[in-house]
C-alpha positions in Angstrom: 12.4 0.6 2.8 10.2 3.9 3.4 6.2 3.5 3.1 5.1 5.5 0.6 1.7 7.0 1.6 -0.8 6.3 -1.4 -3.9 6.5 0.7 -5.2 9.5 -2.0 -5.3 6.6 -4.4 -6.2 3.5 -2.3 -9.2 5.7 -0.6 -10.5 7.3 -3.6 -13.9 6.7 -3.9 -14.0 7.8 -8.0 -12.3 5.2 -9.3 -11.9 7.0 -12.5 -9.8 9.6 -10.7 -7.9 7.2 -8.5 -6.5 5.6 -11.5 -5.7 8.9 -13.0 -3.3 9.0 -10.1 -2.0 5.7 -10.5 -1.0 6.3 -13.7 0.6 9.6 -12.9 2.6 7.9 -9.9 3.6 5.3 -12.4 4.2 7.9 -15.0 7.1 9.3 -12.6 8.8 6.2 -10.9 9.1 5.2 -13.8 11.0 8.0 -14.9 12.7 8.0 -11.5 13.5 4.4 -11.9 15.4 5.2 -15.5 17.7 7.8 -13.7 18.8 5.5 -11.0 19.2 3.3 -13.4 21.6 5.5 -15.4 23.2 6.4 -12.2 23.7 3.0 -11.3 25.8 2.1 -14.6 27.7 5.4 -15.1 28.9 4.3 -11.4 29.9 1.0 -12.4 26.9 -1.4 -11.1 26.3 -4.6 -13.2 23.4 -5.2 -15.2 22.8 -8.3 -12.2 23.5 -5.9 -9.3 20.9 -3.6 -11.1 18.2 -6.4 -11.9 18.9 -7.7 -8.0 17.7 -4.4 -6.7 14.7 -4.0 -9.0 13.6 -7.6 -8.2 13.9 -8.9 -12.0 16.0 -10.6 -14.1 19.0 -9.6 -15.5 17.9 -10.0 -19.2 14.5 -8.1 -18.0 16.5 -4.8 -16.7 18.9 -5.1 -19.8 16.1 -5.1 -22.3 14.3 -2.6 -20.5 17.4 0.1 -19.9 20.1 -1.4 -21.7 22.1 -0.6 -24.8 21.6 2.6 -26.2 18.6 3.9 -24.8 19.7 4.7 -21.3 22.3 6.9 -22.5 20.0 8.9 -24.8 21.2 7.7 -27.9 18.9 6.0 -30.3 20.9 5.4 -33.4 22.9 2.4 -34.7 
């Protein structure tokens, strides 16, 4: 795995504005993480292969992407 340099945050000596950045980082991996996700299925991964690579369980990633949601659709 790459390091991922968050020395702006870690070494921020306002803690108010270091966790303004943590939340922004979080803000976009988690949007990151919802793409690859998408990605993931559309290409035929399992929900398990998914949850392996995330490091949760496979009811965890389901409930979290699965179903409707990933896709965009929100209806019944």
């Amino acid at each position: 795995m790459t390091e991922v340099d968050i020395s702006s945050i870690t070494e921020n000596t306002d803690p108010i504005e270091a966790l303004r950045e943590a939340a922004a980082l979080r803000h976009r991996l988690e949007g990151q993480e919802e793409v690859l996700v998408h990605r993931a299925r559309v290409a035929g991964t399992t929900w398990t292969q998914i949850a392996e690579a995330l490091g949760v369980s496979k009811q965890a990633v389901h409930k979290k992407y699965g179903g409707r949601r990933l896709f965009g659709r929100t209806e019944a």
